[in-house]
N, C-alpha and C positions, 0 to 999 in steps of 0.2 A: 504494500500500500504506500502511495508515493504520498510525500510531505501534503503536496495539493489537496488528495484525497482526503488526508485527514481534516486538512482546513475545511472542507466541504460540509465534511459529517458534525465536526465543531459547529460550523456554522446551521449548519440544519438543528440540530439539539437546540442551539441558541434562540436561533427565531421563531420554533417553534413553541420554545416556553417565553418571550416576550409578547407575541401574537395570543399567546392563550392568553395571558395577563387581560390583554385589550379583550377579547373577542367577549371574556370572561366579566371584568369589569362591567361591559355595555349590560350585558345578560341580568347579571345582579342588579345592580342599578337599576333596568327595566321593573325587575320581579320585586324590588325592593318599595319602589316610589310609584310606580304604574306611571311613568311620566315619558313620554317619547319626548317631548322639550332635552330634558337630563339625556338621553342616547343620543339626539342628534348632536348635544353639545359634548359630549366623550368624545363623539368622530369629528368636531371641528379643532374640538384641541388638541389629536393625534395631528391632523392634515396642517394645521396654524404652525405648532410648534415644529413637525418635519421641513419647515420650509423656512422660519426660521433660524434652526440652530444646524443646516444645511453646510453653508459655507463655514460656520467657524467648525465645524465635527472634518470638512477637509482639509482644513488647514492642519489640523491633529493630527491629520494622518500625512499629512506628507513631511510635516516637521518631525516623527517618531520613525521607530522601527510599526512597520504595518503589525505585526506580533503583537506587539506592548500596548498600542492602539484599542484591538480586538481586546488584549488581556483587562483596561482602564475601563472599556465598555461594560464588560460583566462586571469587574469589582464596582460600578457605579451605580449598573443595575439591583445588584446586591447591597447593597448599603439604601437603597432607596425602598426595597422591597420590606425590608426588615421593620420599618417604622411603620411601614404597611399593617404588617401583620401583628404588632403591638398595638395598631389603632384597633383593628378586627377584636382583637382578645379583650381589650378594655373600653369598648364603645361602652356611653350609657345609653340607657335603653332606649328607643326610638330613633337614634342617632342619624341611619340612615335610612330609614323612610320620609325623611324632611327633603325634595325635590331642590330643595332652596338652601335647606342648612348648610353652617361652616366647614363645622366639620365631617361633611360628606365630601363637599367638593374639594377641605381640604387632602382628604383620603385620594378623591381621582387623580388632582393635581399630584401628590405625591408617586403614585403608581404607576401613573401615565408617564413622567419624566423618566422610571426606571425601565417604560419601554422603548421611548425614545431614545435615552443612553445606546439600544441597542443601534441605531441607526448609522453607528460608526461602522461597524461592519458592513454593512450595505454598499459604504464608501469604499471600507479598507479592501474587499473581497478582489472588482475588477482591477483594483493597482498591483493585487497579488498574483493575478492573471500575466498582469506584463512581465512581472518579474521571472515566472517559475515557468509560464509557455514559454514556446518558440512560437514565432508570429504566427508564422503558417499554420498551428492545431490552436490558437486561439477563439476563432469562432466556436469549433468543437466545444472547449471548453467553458465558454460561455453558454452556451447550449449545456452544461453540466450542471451550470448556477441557475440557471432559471430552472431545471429540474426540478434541482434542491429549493427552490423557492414555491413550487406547487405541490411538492409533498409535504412543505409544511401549513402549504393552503389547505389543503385535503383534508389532513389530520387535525387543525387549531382548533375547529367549530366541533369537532368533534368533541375533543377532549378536554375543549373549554366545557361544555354541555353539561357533558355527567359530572365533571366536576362539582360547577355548579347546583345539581340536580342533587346532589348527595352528600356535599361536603360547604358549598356556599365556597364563601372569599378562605376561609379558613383553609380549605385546601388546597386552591388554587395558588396562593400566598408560598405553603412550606412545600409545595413542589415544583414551585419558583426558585423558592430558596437553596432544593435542594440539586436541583440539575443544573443551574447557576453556579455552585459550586463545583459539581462536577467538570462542565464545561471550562470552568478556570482552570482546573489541574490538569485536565488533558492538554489541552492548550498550552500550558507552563512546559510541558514535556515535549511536545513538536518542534523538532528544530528545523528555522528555516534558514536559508542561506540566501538573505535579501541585495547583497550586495552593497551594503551601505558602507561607502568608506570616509575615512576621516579627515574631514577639511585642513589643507597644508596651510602653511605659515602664509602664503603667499596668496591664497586663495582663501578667508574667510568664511565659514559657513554660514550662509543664509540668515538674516533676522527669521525669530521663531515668531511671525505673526499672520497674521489674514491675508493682508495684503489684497485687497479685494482688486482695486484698480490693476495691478500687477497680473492676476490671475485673467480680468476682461482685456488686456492687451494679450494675451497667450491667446486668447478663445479670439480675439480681435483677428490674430494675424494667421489665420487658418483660414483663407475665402470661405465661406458658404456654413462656418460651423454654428454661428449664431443661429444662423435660420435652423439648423439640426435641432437647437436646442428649443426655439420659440415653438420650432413645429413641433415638436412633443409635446409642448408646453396648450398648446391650441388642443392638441388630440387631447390632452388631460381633464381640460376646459369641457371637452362634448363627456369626455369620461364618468366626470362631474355626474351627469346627468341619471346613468348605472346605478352612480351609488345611492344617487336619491331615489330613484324608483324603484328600481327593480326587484327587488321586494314587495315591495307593494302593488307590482303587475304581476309578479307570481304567484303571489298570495290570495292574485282576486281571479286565480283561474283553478289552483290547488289548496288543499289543506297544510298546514305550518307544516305538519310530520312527514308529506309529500314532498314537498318543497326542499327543505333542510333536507333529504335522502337524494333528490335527484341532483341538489347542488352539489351534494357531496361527490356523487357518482361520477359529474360533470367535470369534479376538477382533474379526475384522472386526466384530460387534455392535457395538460400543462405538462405532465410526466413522459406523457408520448411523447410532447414536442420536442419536451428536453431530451429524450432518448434519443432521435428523432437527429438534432442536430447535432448531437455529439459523433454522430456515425457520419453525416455528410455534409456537416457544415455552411456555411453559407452564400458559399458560390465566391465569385471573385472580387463582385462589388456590394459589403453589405448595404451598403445606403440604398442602393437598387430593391436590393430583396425587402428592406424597410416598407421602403412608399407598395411596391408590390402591395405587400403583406396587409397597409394600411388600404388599399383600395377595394380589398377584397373582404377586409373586415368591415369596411363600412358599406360596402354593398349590401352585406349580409344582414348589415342595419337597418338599410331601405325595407327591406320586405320582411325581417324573422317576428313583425309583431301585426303585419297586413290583417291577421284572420287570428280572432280570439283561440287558436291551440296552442297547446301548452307540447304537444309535439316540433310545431315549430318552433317555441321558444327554446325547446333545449338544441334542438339543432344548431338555432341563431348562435346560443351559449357556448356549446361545445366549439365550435368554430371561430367563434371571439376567444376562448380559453385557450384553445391548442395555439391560434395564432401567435398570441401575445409574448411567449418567448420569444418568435423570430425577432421580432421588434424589441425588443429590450439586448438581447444579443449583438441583433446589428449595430443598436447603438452604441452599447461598450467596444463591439470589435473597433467600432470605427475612430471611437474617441481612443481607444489605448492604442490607435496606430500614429495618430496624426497629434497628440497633446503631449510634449517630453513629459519622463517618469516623474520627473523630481514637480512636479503642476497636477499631475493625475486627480491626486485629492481634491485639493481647492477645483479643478474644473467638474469631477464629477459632483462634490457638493454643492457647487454653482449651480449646475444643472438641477441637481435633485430639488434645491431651494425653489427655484423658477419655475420647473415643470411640477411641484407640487403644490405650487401657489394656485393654481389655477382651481383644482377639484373643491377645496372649501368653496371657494366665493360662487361656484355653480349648484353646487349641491347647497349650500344656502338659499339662492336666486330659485331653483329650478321648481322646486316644493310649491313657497307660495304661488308662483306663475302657473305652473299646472293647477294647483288646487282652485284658485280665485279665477282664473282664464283661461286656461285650454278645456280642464271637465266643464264648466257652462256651455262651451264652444261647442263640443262632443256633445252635449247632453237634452240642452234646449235651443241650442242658438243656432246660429248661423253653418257651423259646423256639420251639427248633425243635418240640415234639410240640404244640404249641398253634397254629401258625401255619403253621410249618415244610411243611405240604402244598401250600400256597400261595404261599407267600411265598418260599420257599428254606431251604436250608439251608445252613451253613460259614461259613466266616470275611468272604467277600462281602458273603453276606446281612447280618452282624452288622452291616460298615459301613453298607450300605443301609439298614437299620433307626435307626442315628443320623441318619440323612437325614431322614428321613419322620419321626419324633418332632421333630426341631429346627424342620421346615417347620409341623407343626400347631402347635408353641411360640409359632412367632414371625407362625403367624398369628391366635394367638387373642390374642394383647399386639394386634399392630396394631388388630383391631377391637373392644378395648377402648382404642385409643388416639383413636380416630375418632368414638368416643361421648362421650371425655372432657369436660369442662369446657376443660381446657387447650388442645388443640386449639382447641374456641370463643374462647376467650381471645387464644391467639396470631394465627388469623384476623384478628379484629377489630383487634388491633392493627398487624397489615401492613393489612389494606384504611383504617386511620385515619392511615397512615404516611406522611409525606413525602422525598419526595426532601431528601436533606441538603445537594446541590450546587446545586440549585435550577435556575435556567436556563442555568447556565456548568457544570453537572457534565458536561459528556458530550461527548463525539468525535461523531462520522459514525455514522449509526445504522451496525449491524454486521448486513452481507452474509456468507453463506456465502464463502468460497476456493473450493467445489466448482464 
C-alpha cells in the first residue's frame, strides 16, 4: 500500500466522521426544535464559513508540510468536538429545544467549526497529488479522491441516522472523538516524502502569510484560469438550487424512508465514477472533458423533472452523481498542472472560497422565490393555464419548473463557455504546461484499490 493510499483511506475515515458530525447535527436539531428555520441555518453556516476560512486554510497548507496540515486539522477538530460533548453531558434541561437559545447555537457554532477544521484536507489532499503523482497518472488519481469522497457520501447519512436514532448527539460526539483520534495516529505514522527543502542563506523563505493579492496574480497570469474558477463558481450558483429543493421535490413524489434509501442507492455513482476514472483517466484535455461533462449534466436538467416520476428523477440523479467526479477531477488535474506547487494551496483555497460563495446566497434566494412565485405561477397563475396541461400543475410542478429553467441556464453558459477564447486560452496553457516536480514528482503510478 503506497504512502498515497494511505493518505486516501486517512482521508476517507476523516470526512466521513466530520460529514457525520454535520449531516448529524442538522438531524438532531430538526428532531430537537421541529424548526427547518434552525437546519437551513446549520447548512448556511457550513457553506458561509467554507468560503470564508477558504483562503487563509491554503495558505496553511502551502506555508507547512501538507502532513502537519492534515495532522493540525484533526487535532483542531478534536479539541472543538470535546467541549461539544461536555455541552451534551451537562445541558440543562430544555437547552436544546429552544430554536433561538444561546446555548444551542452556541453548541452548532462550536461543532460546526470542528467540521470545518476539517476542510484543510480538502485543500491539502490535490497539492498531495502533485507531489507523490507523476503528471501523467494524475487524472487517474484524482478520479481516486473523488471516489473517496462518494463513499463517504454514501455512508455519512447513513450513519449519521442511526446514530442519531439511538444514541442522539451523545454518540455521534464520542465516535467523533474517537476515530479522530485514530485518524491522528495513523497519520502521525505515514511517512511522506514531500520534498520540502530548506530555504538557503541567499534565498529566504517565503513570509508565512495569505498573501491574497500575491496568490490572484498567480491565478492572474495563467490566460483563461479565472474564468475556470468563476465558471465553477456560476455552476455552484444553479447548484444552489439542489440543495434547496431537492428534497422537497423528492419528498413530494416518495415517502422520507423511500427517498433516504434510493438517495443512498444513488450515491453508489460517485464510486463508479471514481472507479471509472482511475482506470482511464481523463483524456488529454481535462478542461475539455469539464465543459463536456457540464453540458450533459445540464441537459439532463432540462428534462429529469418534465413528468412528475420519481423514475426519472433518479435517473436525472444518478447521472448528475456519476458525473460530478469528472468535473471536480478535471478541475484539480488542470489546476495542479498549470499553478506552481509552492501556490497550490492558497489557489485551490481561492477557488474553494469563491466557488462556494455562491451555493449559500442561492439556496437562501431560491426557497423564498419558488415558495412566494414560481408555486402561484405552477399553481393558479399564469403558469399553470399556459403550460399547466402538460406540464403539471401545484406546488411540484412549480419546483420542477426551477429544474428545467436552471438546467437550460446552465446549459446555454456552458456552450458559451466552450466557444470562449478563455477556454482556448486555458487549453493551451495546460497542453504548454510542465510538470513542476519534474522526474522526482511522483510515487508509483496509481492503480485502482478495486
Amino acid at each position: 500500500m503506497t504512502p498515497f493510499h494511505h493518505i486516501l483511506v486517512n482521508n476517507l475515515a476523516a470526512n466521513v466522521t466530520n460529514f457525520t458530525v454535520w449531516f448529524a447535527v442538522t438531524f438532531w436539531v430538526f428532531l430537537e426544535t421541529q424548526s427547518v428555520f434552525a437546519t437551513g441555518m446549520i447548512a448556511g453556516i457550513y457553506l458561509v464559513f467554507t468560503a470564508a476560512f477558504g483562503i487563509w486554510f491554503g495558505s496553511i497548507v502551502d506555508h507547512n508540510s501538507k502532513r502537519l496540515a492534515m495532522l493540525g486539522s484533526s487535532l483542531v477538530s478534536w479539541l472543538l468536538y470535546l467541549p461539544g460533548l461536555l455541552m451534551v453531558l451537562f445541558a440543562p434541561e430544555g437547552a436544546f429545544s429552544d430554536p433561538y437559545g444561546p446555548y444551542l447555537w452556541s453548541f452548532v457554532l462550536l461543532v460546526m467549526l470542528g467540521v470545518i477544521a476539517g476542510n484543510i484536507r480538502s485543500i491539502a489532499l490535490p497539492t498531495l497529488v502533485t507531489i507523490l503523482i507523476p503528471e501523467a497518472e494524475r487524472d487517474k488519481a484524482n478520479g481516486l479522491v473523488g471516489m473517496v469522497s462518494g463513499i463517504g457520501f454514501l455512508t455519512t447519512s447513513v450513519i449519521s441516522g442511526f446514530l442519531v436514532a439511538y444514541t442522539g448527539m451523545l454518540g455521534v460526539l464520542i465516535m467523533a472523538l474517537s476515530v479522530t483520534t485514530l485518524v491522528f495516529v495513523h497519520l502521525s505514522l505515514v511517512k511522506l516524502d514531500e520534498g520540502r527543502v530548506a530555504p538557503s542563506a541567499d534565498e529566504p523563505a517565503e513570509p508565512k502569510r495569505v498573501d491574497l493579492a500575491g496568490t490572484i496574480r498567480v491565478i492572474a497570469a495563467v490566460p483563461g484560469l479565472f474564468a475556470l474558477i468563476f465558471f465553477a463558481c456560476f455552476n455552484n450558483f444553479l447548484g444552489g438550487i439542489f440543495m434547496a429543493l431537492l428534497d422537497a421535490y423528492g419528498l413530494s413524489l416518495v415517502s422520507v424512508e423511500v427517498w433516504g434509501l434510493l438517495f443512498g442507492a444513488l450515491s453508489m455513482a460517485f464510486i463508479a465514477s471514481g472507479i471509472i476514472i482511475s482506470k482511464t483517466g481523463l483524456g488529454r484535455n481535462p478542461l475539455k472533458t469539464l465543459l463536456m461533462v457540464n453540458m450533459v449534466t445540464w441537459a439532463v436538467c432540462c428534462v429529469f423533472t418534465l413528468q412528475s416520476s420519481i423514475w426519472l428523477l433518479a435517473a436525472g440523479c444518478f447521472v448528475w452523481m456519476f458525473l460530478g467526479p469528472y468535473a471536480e477531477a478535471a478541475e484539480q488535474t488542470t489546476l495542479q498542472k498549470v499553478v506552481p506547487l509552492e501556490r497550490q494551496g492558497r489557489v485551490f483555497g481561492f477557488a474553494q472560497s469563491v466557488e462556494q460563495s455562491a451555493s449559500p446566497l442561492t439556496a437562501f434566494l431560491i426557497g423564498p422565490l419558488t415558495q412566494f412565485v414560481v408555486i402561484p405561477f405552477m399553481t393558479d397563475g399564469a403558469g399553470a393555464q399556459s403550460i399547466g396541461g402538460w406540464f403539471g400543475t401545484g406546488p411540484e410542478r412549480g419546483i420542477a419548473l426551477v429544474f428545467t429553467v436552471a438546467g437550460f441556464v446552465g446549459l446555454l453558459v456552458t456552450i458559451l463557455a466552450i466557444n470562449s477564447r478563455y477556454y482556448r486560452q486555458l487549453s493551451a496553457a495546460y497542453a504548454a504546461g510542465k510538470d513542476d516536480d519534474g522526474e522526482s514528482g511522483g510515487g508509483a503510478a496509481v492503480t485502482s484499490p478495486a
